[in-house]
VOGU-3710 file (C-alpha; in Angstrom, 3 decimals, decimal comma):
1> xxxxxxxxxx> -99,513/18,682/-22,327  -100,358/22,287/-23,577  -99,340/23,259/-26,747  -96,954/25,788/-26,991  -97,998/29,460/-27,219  -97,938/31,568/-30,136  -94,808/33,571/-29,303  -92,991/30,989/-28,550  -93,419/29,692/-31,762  -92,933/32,806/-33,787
11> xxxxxxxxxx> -89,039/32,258/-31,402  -88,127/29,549/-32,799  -89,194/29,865/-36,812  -86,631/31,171/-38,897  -87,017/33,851/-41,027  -88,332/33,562/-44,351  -88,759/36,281/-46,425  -91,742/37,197/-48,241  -92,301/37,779/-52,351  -92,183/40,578/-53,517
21> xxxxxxxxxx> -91,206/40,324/-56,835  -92,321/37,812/-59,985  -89,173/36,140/-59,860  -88,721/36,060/-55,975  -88,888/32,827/-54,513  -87,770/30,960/-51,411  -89,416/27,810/-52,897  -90,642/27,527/-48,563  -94,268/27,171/-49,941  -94,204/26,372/-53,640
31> xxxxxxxxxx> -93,011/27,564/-56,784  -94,246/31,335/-56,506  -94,941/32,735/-59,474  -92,077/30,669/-61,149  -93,037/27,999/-63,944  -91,598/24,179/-64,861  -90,575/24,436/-68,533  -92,274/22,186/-71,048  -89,461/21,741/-73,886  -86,960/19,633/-71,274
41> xxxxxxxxxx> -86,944/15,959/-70,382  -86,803/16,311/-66,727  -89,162/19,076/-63,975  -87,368/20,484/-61,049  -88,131/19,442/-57,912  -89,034/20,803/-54,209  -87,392/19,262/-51,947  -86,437/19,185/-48,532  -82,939/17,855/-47,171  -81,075/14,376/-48,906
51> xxxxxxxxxx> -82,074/11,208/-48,920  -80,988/7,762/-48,442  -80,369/6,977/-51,281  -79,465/10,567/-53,165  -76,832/11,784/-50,316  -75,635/14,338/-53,135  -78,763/16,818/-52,200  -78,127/19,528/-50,016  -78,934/18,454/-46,712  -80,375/22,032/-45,156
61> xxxxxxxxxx> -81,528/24,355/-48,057  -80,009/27,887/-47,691  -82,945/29,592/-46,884  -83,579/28,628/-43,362  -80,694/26,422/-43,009  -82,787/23,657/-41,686  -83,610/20,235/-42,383  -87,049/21,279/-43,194  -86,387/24,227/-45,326  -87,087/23,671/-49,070
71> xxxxxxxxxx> -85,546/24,060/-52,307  -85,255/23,420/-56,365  -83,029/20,639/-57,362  -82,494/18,310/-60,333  -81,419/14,488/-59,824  -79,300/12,277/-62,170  -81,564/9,837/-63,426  -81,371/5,836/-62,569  -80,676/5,278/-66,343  -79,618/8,786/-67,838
81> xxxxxxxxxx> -77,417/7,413/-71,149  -77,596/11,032/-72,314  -78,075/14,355/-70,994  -81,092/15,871/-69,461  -82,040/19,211/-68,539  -84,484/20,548/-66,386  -85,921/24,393/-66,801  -87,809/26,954/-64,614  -89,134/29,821/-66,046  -90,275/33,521/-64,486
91> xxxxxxxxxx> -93,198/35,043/-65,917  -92,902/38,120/-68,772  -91,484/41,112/-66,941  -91,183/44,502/-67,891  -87,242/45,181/-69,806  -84,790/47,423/-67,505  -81,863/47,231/-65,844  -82,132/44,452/-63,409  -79,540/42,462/-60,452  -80,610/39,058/-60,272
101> xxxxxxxxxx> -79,372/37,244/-57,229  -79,980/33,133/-56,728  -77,822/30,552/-54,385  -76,851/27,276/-55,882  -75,431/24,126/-55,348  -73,814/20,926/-57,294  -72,703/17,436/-56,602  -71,480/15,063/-59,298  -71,479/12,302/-57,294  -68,903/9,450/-57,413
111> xxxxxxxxxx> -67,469/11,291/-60,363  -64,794/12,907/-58,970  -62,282/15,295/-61,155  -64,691/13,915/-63,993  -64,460/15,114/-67,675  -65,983/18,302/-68,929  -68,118/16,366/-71,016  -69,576/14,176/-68,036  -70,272/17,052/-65,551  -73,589/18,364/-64,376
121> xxxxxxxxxx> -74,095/21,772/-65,190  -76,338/25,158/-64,260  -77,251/27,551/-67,109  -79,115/30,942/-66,430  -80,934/32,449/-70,207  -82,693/35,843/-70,702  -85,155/34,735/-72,699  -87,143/37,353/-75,460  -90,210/36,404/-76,997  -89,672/32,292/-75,791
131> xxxxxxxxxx> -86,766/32,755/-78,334  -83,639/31,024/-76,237  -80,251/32,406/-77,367  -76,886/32,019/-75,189  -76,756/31,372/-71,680  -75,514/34,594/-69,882  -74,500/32,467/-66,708  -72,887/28,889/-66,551  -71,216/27,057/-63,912  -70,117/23,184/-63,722
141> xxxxxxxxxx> -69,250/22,719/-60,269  -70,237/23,873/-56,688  -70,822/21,690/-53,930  -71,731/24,027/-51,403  -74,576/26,757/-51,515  -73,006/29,738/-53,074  -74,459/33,005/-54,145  -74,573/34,128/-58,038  -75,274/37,782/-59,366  -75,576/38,866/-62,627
151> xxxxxxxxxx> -76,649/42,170/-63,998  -79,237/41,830/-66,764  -79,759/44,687/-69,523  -83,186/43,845/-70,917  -84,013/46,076/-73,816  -87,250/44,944/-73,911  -90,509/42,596/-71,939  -88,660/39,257/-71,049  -88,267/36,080/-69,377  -85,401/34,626/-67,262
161> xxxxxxxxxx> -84,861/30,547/-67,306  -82,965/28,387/-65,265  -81,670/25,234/-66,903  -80,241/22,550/-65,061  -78,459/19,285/-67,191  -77,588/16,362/-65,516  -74,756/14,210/-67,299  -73,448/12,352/-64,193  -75,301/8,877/-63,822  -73,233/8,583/-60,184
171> xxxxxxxxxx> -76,614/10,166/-58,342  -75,474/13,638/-59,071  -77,906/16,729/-58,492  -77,947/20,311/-59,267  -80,070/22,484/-57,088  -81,201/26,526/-56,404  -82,919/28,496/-53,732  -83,696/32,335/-52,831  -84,049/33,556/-56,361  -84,195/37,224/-55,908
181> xxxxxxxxxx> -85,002/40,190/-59,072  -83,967/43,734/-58,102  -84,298/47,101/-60,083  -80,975/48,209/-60,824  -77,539/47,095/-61,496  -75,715/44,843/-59,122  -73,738/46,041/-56,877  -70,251/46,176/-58,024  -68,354/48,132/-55,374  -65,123/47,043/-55,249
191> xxxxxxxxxx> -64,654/47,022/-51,533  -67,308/43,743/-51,591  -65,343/42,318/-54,815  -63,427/38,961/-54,663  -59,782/40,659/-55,008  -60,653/44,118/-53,601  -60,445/47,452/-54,839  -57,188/48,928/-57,319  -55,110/51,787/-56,009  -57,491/54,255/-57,012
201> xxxxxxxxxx> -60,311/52,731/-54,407  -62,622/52,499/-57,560  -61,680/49,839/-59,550  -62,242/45,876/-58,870  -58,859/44,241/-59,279  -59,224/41,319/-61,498  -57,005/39,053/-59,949  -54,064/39,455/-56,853  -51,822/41,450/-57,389  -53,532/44,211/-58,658
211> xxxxxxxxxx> -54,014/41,987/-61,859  -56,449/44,548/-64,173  -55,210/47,615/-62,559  -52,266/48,836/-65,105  -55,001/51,757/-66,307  -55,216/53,147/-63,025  -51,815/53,119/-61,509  -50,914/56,880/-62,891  -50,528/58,224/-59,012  -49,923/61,798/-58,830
221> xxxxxxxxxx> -46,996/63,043/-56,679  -46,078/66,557/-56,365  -47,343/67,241/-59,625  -46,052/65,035/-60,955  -46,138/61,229/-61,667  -44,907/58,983/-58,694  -42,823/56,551/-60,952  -41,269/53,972/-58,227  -44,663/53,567/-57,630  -45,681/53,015/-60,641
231> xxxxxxxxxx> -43,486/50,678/-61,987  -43,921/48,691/-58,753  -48,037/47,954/-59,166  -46,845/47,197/-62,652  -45,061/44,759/-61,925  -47,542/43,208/-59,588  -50,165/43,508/-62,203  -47,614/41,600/-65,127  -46,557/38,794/-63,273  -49,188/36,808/-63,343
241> xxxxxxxxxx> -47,790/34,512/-66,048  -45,847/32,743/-63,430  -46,898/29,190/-62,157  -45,237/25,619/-60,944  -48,996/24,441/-60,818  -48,165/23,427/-57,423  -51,099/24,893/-55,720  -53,675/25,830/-58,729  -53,419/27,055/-61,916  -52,404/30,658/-60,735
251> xxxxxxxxxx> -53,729/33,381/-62,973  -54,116/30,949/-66,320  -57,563/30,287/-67,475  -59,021/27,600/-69,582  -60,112/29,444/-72,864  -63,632/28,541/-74,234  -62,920/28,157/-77,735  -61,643/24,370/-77,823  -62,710/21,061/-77,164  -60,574/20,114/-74,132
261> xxxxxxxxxx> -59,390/21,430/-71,267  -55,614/20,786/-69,547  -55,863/18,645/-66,064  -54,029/19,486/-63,122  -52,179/16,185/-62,103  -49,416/14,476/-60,116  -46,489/12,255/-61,214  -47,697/8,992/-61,176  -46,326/5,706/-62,090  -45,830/4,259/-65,859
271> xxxxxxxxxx> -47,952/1,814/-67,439  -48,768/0,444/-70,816  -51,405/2,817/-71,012  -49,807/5,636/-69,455  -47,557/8,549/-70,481  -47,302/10,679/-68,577  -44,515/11,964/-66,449  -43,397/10,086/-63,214  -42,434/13,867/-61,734  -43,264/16,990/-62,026
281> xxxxxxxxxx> -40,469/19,584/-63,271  -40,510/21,782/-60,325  -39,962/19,163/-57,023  -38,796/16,337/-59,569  -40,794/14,171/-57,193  -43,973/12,134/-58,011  -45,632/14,769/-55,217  -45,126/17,827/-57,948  -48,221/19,235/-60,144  -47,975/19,585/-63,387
291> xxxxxxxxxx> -50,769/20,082/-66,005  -51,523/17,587/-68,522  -53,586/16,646/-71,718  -54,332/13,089/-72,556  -55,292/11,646/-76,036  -58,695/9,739/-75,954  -58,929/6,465/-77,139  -60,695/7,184/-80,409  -60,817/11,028/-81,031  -61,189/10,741/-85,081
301> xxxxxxxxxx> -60,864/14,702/-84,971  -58,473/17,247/-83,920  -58,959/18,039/-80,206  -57,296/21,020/-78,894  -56,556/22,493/-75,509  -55,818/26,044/-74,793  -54,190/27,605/-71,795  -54,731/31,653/-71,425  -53,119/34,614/-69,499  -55,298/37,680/-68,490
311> xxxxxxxxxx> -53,876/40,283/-70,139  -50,676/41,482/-69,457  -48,287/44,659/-69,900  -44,471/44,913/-70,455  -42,309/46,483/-67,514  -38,713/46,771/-66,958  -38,524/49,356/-69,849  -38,123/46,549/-72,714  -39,855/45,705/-75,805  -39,619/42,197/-75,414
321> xxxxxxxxxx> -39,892/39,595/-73,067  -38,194/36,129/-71,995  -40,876/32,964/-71,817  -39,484/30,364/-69,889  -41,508/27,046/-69,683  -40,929/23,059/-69,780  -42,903/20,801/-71,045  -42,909/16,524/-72,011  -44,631/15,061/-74,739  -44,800/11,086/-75,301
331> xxxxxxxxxx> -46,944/8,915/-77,634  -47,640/5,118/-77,271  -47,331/4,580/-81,036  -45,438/7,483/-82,595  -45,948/8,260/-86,581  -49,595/6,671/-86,376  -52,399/9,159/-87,059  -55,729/8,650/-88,363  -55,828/9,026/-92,200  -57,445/12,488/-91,640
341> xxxxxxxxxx> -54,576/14,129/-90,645  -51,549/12,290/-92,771  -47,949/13,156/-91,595  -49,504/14,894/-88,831  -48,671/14,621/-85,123  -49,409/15,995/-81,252  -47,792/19,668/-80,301  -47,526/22,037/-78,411  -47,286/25,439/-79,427  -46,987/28,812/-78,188
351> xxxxxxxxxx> -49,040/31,847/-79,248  -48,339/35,601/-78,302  -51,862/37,673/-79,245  -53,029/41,961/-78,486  -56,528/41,119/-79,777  -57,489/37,664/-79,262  -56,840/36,417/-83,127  -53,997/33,644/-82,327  -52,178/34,049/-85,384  -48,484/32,432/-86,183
361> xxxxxxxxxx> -47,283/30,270/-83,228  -44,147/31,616/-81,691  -42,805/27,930/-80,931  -43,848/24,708/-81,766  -42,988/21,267/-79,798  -43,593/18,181/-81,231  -40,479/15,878/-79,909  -41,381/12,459/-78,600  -39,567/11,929/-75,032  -37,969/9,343/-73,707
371> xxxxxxxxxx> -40,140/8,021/-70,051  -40,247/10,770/-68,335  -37,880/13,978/-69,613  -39,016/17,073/-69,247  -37,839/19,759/-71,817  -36,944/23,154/-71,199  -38,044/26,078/-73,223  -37,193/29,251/-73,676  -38,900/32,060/-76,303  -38,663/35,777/-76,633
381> xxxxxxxxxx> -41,930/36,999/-76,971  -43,028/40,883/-78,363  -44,563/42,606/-75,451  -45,433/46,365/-76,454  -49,127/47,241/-74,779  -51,426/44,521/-73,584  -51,294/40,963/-75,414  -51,873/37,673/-73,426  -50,028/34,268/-73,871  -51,826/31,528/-74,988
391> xxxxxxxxxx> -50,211/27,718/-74,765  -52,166/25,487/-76,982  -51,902/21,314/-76,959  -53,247/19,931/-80,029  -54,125/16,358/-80,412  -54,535/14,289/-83,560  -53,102/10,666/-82,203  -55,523/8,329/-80,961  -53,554/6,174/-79,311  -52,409/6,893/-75,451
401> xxxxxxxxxx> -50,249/9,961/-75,453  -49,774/13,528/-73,519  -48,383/17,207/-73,917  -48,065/18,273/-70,400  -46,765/21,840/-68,510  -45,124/23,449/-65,756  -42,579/26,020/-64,681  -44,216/28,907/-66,702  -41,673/32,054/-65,839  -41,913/35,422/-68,168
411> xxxxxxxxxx> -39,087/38,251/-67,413  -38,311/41,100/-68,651  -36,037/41,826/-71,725  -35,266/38,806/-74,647  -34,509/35,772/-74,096  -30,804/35,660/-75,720  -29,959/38,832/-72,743  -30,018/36,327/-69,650  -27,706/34,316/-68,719  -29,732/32,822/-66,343
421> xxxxxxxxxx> -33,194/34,051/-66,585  -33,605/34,486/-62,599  -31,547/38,015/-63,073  -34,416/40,007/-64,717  -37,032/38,543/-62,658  -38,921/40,075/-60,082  -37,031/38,682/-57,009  -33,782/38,110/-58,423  -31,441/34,822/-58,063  -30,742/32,670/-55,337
431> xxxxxxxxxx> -27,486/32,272/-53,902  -26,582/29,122/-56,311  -27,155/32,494/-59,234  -29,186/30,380/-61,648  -32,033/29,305/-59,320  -34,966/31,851/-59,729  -36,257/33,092/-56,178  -39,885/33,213/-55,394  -40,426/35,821/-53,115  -38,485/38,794/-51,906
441> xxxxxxxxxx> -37,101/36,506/-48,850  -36,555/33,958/-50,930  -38,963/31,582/-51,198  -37,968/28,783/-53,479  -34,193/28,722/-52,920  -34,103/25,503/-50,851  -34,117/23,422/-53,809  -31,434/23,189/-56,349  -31,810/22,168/-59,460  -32,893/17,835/-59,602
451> xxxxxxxxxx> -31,882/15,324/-61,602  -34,150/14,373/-64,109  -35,801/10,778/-63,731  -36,426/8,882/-66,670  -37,993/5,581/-67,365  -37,671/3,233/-70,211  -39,770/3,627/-73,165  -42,666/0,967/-72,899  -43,272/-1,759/-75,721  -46,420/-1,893/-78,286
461> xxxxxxxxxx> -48,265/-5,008/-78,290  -50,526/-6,850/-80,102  -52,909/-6,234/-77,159  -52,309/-2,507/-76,887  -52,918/-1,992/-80,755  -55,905/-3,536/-80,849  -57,598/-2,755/-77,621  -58,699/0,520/-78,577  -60,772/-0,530/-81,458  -62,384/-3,635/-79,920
471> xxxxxxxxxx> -63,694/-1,464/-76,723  -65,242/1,209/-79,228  -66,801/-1,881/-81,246  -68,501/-2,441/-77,783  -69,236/0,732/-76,790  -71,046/1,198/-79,897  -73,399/-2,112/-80,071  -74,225/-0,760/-76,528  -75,350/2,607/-78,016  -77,068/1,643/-80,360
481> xxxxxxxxxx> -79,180/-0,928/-78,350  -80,031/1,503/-75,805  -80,682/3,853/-78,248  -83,462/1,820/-79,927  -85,093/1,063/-76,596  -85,198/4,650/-76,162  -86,719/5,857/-79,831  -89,535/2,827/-78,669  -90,257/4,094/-75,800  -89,251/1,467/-73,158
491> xxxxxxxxxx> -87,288/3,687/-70,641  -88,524/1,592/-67,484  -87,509/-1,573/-69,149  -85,126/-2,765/-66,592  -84,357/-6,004/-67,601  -83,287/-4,862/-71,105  -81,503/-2,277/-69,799  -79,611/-4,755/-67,761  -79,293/-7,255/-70,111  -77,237/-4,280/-72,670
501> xxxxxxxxxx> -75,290/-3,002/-69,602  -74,086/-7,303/-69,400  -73,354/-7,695/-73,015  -71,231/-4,626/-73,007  -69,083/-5,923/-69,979  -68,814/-9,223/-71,281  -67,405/-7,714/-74,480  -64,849/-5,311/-72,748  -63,918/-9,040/-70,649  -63,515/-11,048/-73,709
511> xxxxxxxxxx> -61,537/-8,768/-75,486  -58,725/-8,395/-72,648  -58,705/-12,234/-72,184  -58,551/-13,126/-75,937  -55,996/-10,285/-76,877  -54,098/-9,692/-73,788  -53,893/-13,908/-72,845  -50,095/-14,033/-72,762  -49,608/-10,297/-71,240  -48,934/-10,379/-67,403
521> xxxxxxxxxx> -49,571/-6,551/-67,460  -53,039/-7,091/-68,183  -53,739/-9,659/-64,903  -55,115/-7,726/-62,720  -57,016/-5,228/-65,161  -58,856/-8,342/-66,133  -59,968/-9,575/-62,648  -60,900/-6,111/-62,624  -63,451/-6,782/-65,426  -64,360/-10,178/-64,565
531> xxxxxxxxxx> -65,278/-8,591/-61,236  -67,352/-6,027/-62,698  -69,310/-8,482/-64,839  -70,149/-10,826/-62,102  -71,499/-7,509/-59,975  -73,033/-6,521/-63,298  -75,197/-9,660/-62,991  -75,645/-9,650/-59,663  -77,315/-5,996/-59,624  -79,441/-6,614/-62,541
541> xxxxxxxxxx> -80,871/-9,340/-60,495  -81,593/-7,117/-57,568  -84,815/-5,557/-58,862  -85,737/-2,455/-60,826  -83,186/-0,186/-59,795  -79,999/-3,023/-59,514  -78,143/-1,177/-62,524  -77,353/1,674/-60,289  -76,091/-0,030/-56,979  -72,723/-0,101/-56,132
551> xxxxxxxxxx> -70,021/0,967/-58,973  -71,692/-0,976/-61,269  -72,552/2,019/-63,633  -72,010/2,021/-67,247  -68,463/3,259/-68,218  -67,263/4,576/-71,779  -64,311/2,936/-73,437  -61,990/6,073/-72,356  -63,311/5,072/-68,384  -62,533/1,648/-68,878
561> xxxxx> -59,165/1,780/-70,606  -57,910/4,522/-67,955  -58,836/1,656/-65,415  -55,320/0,377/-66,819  -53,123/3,218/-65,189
//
């Protein structure tokens, strides 16, 4: 057999480009002139494709899109028990205006919709002087390659560092290719932006609807100022507020300054350690969305949740506005709180703000609902220039509860000037005159009003009391065994490891079986456990890396009490 010749080999090699920068790099032939950081627990890795036994690696790299092309990626560890993180470093480059362009790519593994505080994460630093301040890039979530621009203002010599963390111990991984450096500002014409371009063809809408255009929409006309126009984008741009939650979250965004973050859920059945709603508000079916915050187990300190508008404008010619919402709120033990907070309890307010400063809450909720009610709200709100709307849930039980959301509406004029808020909106009523319609051909007028369902209120226990504590009395010998074969340096120490990750299922077993004994709503949660210690010790006595087989990993208190639902 000949070997092929060279032409037909340059036909069937992709193309790879070349460096041509310091921070350029396809990773095809090493690192370039890219560095591993040395203040991190974990190096990034070249790779090519998954593996068997890592299936959450990108499979082609984006590159070449081939099996053989190569790229950077961070792995959950066997044994993580806290996070890691993983750095990459470019050399010292001159200061300038700079686009920096990179593709990445995240799996969390078998974690699913998994708490903030478990995810796997990518952070991007400009770095002066090897002094590390706030990342000016973060993303938790990804699982195909996507690209990632940011424009970078570097008053000075300086240093760009990719930091990967790894939280997930489900065989998660975080991973980047084709980092790219060029002079100049990104491009940001709005014809290549997510939501387009504004009326004016200059601006980059900031959401549909025009949302972020209301400071170009003054079209001339004649001379003069087109004002059907006008007040039409307006509208488009202000009516963001509205969402059933049935599809996403609409235009509401997750603020950054809190601890927690609201969930987008369905109805789902009752239990002893469940709360929540059986149906959503809008369908009044277990099929509806809603959004939701939970109490954990053991919070100890005020936890709060906040839910954002953009910003917003008035239209319709009025001063104020009409906030229409509905919301439930349930606790398993009402009038217990930690004895930080005494007298205190869960709610749900409402907060109207121009400048970001939140100020005096427009409404407050704190009524306890019978199974699953669903109250509805309605508050006049000031709306002269731009303000947003800002729902925050704040948490101080720590036993089971929820505040959860849906139906947000906001029309125009106050509150006490509707009769039925559907006659100022955007769309007007439906034929029934009290149903709001969706669309201008009347989307959402099928469905009349539902009857609400409602469950009876469950009992407290002995068992549900208690439970709480004696899984965080667990939790914590775990902790603190781990933690001292960590500070002694025995991180391969399998059999230790195994034998902590037994004890702490044992104790999570014998709690439920000497508490819950006599409670036939706590049957099959125990098999559950009993199951999970016998795999526990089978793994363990698999070899080296038997802790992570199966769904054997270790799971918090919060994990293993939501096991109950």
């Amino acid at each position: 057999m000949f070997p092929l010749p060279v032409f037909a080999l340059l036909l069937v090699l992709p193309t790879i480009p070349a460096q041509q920068g310091p921070a350029d790099c396809t990773f095809e032939t090493g690192l370039c002139s890219l560095s591993q950081g040395t203040d991190d627990e974990l190096d990034w890795e070249r790779r090519q494709g998954a593996t068997k036994f890592y299936k959450t690696l990108p499979s082609r790299d984006h590159t070449t899109g081939t099996l053989s092309g190569h790229y950077l990626a961070v792995r959950s560890p066997v044994l993580p028990l806290y996070a890691r993180t993983a750095r990459l470093e470019t050399p010292v480059m001159p200061g300038g205006r700079k686009c920096l362009t990179f593709y990445y790519r995240m799996d969390a593994g078998f974690m699913g919709d998994a708490d903030r505080n478990t995810m796997n994460g990518l952070n991007v630093y400009v770095m002066y002087e090897n002094v590390l301040g706030d990342p000016v890039w973060s993303i938790m979530d990804g699982d195909l390659w996507t690209r990632a621009q940011i424009t970078i203002a570097a008053p000075r010599d300086f240093q760009i560092l990719f930091e990967g963390t790894v939280k997930s111990q489900f065989e998660g991984s975080v991973a980047i290719d084709d980092i790219s450096l060029a002079e100049g500002a990104c491009d940001e014409d709005c014809k290549n932006s997510f939501y387009g371009c504004c009326p004016d063809e200059v601006t980059a809408a900031a959401g549909p609807n025009y949302q972020g255009c209301r400071q170009t929409l003054a079209l001339e006309a004649d001379g003069g100022l087109d004002q059907a126009r006008f007040e039409e984008l307006y509208v488009r741009s202000s009516d963001s507020a509205d969402c059933d939650f049935e599809t996403d979250l609409c235009e509401w965004l997750q603020a950054g300054d809190n601890n927690m973050d609201f969930t987008r859920v369905r109805g789902q059945a009752r239990t002893l350690q469940n709360t929540l709603p059986v149906a959503d508000h809008t369908t009044g079916t277990g099929s509806g969305w809603y959004l939701t915050v939970e109490s954990p187990i053991e919070p100890f300190y005020a936890q709060a949740a906040r839910l954002s508008t953009r910003r917003l404008g008035a239209w319709g010619g009025e001063g104020e506005m009409c906030l229409s919402f509905s919301y439930h709120m349930s606790e398993k033990i009402p009038g217990y709180f930690p004895e930080k907070f005494p007298g205190s309890t869960n709610a749900l307010s409402v907060y109207v703000t121009p400048d970001g400063e939140l100020g005096e809450p427009l409404f407050t909720g704190s009524d306890i609902m019978e199974g699953g009610d669903w109250r509805e709200v309605r508050v006049t709100i000031p709306a002269e220039g731009e303000f947003r709307i800002v729902f925050e849930a704040l948490i101080l039980s720590q036993y089971t509860g929820d505040i959860s959301l849906d139906d947000v509406m906001l029309d125009a004029g106050p509150c006490e000037d509707l009769v039925h808020p559907c006659q100022k909106s955007r769309f007007g009523c439906c034929s029934d005159g009290r149903t709001r319609a969706r669309g201008p051909s009347g989307e959402g007028c099928q469905r009349l009003q539902t009857e609400v369902r409602t469950v009876p209120k469950v009992t407290v226990s002995d068992c549900t009391l208690e439970l709480g504590d004696r899984f965080g009395a667990c939790w914590k010998t775990y902790q603190s065994t781990t933690y001292a074969l960590r500070k002694s340096g025995k991180m391969s120490d399998v059999p230790a490891f195994c034998a902590a990750h037994k004890t702490l299922y044992t104790c999570y077993y014998d709690n439920v079986d000497s508490l819950c004994a006599d409670d036939p709503d706590f049957g099959n949660f125990k098999a559950k456990l009993r199951d999970d210690v016998g795999g526990v010790n089978r793994n363990c006595r698999l070899g080296r890396n038997g802790v992570r087989r199966g769904r054997r990993a270790v799971q918090t208190p919060e994990e293993v009490m939501r096991m109950l639902r």
